[in-house]
Structure formats: structure tokens, C-alpha cells
N, C-alpha and C positions, 0 to 999 in steps of 0.2 A: 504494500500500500504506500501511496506518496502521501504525505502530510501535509497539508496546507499552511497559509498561514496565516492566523487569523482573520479575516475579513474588516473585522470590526475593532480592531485593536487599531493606537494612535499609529498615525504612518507620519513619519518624517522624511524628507528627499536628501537624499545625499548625493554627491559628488564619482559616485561610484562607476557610474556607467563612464566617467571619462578615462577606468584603466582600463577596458576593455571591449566600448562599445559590441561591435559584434562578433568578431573572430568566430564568423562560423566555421571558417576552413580548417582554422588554429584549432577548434576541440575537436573536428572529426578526425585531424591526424591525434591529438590528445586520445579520447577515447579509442581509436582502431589500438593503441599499444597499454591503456588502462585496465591494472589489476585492482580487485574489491580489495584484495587480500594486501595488497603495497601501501605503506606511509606516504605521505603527504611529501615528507623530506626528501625519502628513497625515490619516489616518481619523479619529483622534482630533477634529481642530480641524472635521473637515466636518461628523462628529456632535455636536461643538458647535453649528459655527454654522446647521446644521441641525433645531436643535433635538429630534433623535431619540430622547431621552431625558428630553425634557418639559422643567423647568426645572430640569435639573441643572447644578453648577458646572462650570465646564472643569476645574477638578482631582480633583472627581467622575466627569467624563467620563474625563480620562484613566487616573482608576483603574479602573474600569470596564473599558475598552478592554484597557488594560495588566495587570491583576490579576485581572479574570475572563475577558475572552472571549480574549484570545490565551493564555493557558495551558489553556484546556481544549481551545480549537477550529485552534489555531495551531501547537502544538507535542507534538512536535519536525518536526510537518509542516502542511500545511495541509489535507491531505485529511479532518480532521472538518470542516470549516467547507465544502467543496468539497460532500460527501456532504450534509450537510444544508441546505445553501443549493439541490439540486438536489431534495430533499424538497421545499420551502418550494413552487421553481418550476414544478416538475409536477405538484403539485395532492393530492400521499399527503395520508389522514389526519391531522390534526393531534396525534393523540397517536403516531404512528409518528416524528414528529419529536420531541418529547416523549423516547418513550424511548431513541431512538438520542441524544437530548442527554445523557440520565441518565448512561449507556453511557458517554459519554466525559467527564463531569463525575466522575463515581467512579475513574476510571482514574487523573485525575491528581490525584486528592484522596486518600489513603489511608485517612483516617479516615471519609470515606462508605462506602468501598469496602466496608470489614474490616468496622463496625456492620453495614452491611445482610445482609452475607453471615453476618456470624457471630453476631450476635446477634437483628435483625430478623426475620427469614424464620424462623428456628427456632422464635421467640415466637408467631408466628404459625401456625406448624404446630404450636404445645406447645397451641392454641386461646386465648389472649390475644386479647382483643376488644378493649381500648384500649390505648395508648400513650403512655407519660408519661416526661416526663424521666430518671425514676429508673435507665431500662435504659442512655439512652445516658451517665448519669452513673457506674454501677456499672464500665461499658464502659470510660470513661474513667479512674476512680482504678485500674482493673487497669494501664491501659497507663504510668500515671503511675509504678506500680512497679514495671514491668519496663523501665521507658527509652525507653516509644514516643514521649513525648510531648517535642517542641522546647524546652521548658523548664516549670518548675515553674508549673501556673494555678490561679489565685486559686478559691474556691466558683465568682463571682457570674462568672469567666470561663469557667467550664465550664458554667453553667448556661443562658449564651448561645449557646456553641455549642451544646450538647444542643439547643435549641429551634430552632437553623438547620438543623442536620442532622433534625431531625422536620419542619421546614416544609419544607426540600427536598424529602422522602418524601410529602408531604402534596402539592404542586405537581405531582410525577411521577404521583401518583395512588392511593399503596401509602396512604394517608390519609386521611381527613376529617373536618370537623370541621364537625358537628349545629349542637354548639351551643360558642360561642368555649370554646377550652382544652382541649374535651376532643375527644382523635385516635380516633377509631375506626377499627379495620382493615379493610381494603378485600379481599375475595375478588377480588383482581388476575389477571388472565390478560394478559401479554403479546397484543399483534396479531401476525397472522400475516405482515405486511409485516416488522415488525422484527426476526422471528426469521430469514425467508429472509435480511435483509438484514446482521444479526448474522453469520449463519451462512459467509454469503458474504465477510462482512470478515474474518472470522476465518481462513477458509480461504486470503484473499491476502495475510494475514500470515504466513502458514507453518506452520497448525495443521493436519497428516495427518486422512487418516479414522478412524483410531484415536485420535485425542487430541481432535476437534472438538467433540466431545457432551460432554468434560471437560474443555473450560476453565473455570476458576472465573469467568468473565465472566456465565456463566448463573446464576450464584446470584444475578447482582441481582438477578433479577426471580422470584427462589426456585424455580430449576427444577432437577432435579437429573440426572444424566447418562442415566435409563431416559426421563425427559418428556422430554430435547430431542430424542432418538433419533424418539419418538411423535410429537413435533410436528412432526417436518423432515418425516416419512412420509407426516402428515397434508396438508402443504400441498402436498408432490410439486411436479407438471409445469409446474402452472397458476402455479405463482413459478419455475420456472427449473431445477427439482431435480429429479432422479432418486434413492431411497433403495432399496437393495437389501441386502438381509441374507440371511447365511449360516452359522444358527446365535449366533456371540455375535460374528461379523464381519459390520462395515457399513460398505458403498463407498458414497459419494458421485457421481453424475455431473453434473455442471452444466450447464442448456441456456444457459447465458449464457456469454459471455469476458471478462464484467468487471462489478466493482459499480455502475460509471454505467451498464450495460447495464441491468443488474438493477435498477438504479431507473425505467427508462423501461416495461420488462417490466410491472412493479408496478405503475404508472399507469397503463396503457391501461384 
């Protein structure tokens, strides 16, 4: 089971996304040579001395290690790195691992989380075609005056993260960019691997059939609780589901007994 983290507990924004914005490439080679069983330390000096990270320093490395991929994919369990390193080895799509990384890089980041859900996605359905810093900086001086923010940042430090947290969105795919600087919005559809696979992790965390289609996990990828209902219907049998509806109640029945299951399901 993955562990959430509290929903309703105070969120403060940190500085955090600036060590590592997105490095998706960086944790697929990370996880392709990731043991459960190896220290933090010991991984650390293998991907040094393995040069897994190109010509980065070892105090590079071990920030890396230490500051990006064990708090998004390690903690407070190791079943995200477990779940996606078995992506990686049976062969899913490469943006189904993509966005199950988003998924749990937003979980333990707050300030990706809150922008995409609550200001991204809306922008984007208000029909905003490009994206410039100004939203995730508006975004930010709100939260600065209500106390979200770890302590008081400078213009030139919000203006950094603004551009990590748009390069992250832009790497996940909700972005592009034509020509350098300028982000255009992407008509993103989630795949239909990482929604059975969402949907299944959410359900072995302890999200009922009444509350599954309403966790706010689904606004990262801007879906709102009548689409996930549509879309779990959509994909049915053929990913492991059964959806049944009876009027404004919807049961779940799973032909799987577990998320590694339903990743093997997925790959055939």
C-alpha cells in the first residue's frame, strides 16, 4: 500500500522543486539499477562510481539521491519506486511511467500539487493557450500572504521556482514549448494504463467506491469526478475492472488482487 499524505494537514511550499524539478530521465536510469535492500549512502557512492548521472559530483549525487528520488519515491514507503521500477521492467509505455512519477512527485511537493490542481487545469479549461510565469507567481504572492510559504522569497527566488514548477508540467507533458520560453498548453488526456493503475492504488490505500472518482489526486491531470467515473467504464475488463452503476451509485469490482498484479495484466 502507498500512504498518502494527509490531505488536510497545514501544507507549506518550499523551495524544493528547485533541486530537482523533473529529472525524469535521471530516476529511470536511478530506478533501472535500484535495490529495496541498498542504503541511501551505498546507492548513493554506486551511482557515483557508476557514473549514472553523467559527470555529476558525488555531493551532487548524493543530493540527488537524498533530496529528490528518496522523498518522492522512498517515502514514507518504498512502494512508489517498487510500482515504477516494475513499469520501467515490463515494458508499459513510457509516459504511463511519466505520469505515475508526476502522481507521486506532486504528493510530496505541495506547491506542485495545489498550482496544478488549482490554478493550472482551471486556466486551461478558462481556454489559456500559453503559460507564463505570471500565474505560478500570482499563485505564489497569494500563498506568501496567507503563510503557505516556509519563509519570506526574494522576486528572483520565486521567479525560479515558477519556471521549475512550468518545466516540470512541461517534462510530464501538460506543456510545450515551439519555440524556447514560450509554454503552450497541451490538450493532455491521461493513458489509460495510469488511470486503471491510479485507480487501483488509490483503492489499496483505502479510498471506498464512493470516494474513488473524488480524490483530488485526479485533478493533476485535470479530470474531474463525472471523467474518472467515464474513464474507469471506459477501460473496464481489459485493465482488471468491472464498473457498475446504479443511478448516482458506482461499485467497483477488480479482476486483479493487487497493483503488481495489475501491472503484469497491463503489459501483456
Amino acid at each position: 500500500m502507498i500512504a498518502h499524505a494527509e490531505q488536510n494537514s497545514p501544507k507549506v511550499y518550499t523551495t524544493a522543486i528547485s533541486k530537482g524539478a523533473g529529472m525524469i530521465d535521471e530516476t529511470r536510469r536511478l530506478l533501472a539499477v535500484w535495490n529495496a535492500d541498498e542504503s541511501l549512502d551505498d546507492f548513493a557512492r554506486r551511482v557515483q562510481g557508476e557514473g549514472l548521472l553523467g559527470n555529476s559530483t558525488a555531493y551532487r549525487t548524493r543530493d540527488v539521491v537524498r533530496r529528490v528520488f528518496a522523498p518522492r519515491l522512498l517515502r514514507p514507503n518504498d512502494q512508489p519506486a517498487r510500482l515504477l521500477k516494475a513499469v520501467i521492467s515490463l515494458g508499459l509505455p513510457g509516459r504511463v511511467f511519466t505520469e505515475l512519477f508526476f502522481v507521486f512527485t506532486a504528493r510530496q511537493d505541495p506547491l506542485v500539487y495545489d498550482f496544478t490542481i488549482r490554478d493550472f487545469w482551471p486556466a486551461a479549461r478558462r481556454g489559456r493557450m500559453v503559460m507564463d510565469t505570471d500565474l505560478v507567481l500570482s499563485f505564489l504572492s497569494e500563498a506568501q500572504l496567507d503563510g503557505r510559504l516556509d519563509n519570506e522569497w526574494s522576486h528572483n527566488v520565486a521567479v525560479r521556482i515558477a519556471r521549475c514548477v512550468l518545466g516540470l508540467l512541461r517534462d510530464v507533458g501538460f506543456l510545450r514549448e515551439r519555440v524556447r520560453g514560450r509554454r503552450e498548453v497541451v490538450d493532455y488526456r491521461i493513458s489509460d494504463e495510469a488511470v486503471a493503475l491510479l485507480a487501483r492504488e488509490l483503492h489499496e490505500s483505502g479510498a471506498t467506491d464512493a470516494s474513488l472518482a473524488e480524490h483530488p489526486d485526479w485533478g493533476l491531470f485535470g479530470l474531474r469526478e463525472p471523467e474518472v467515473v467515464q474513464r474507469l467504464d471506459a477501460i473496464a475488463e481489459q485493465r482488471g475492472l468491472l464498473v457498475q452503476r446504479a443511478g448516482s451509485v458506482v461499485h467497483y469490482t477488480w479482476g486483479v488482487k493487487s497493483l503488481e498484479e495489475l501491472v503484469n495484466v497491463l503489459a501483456r
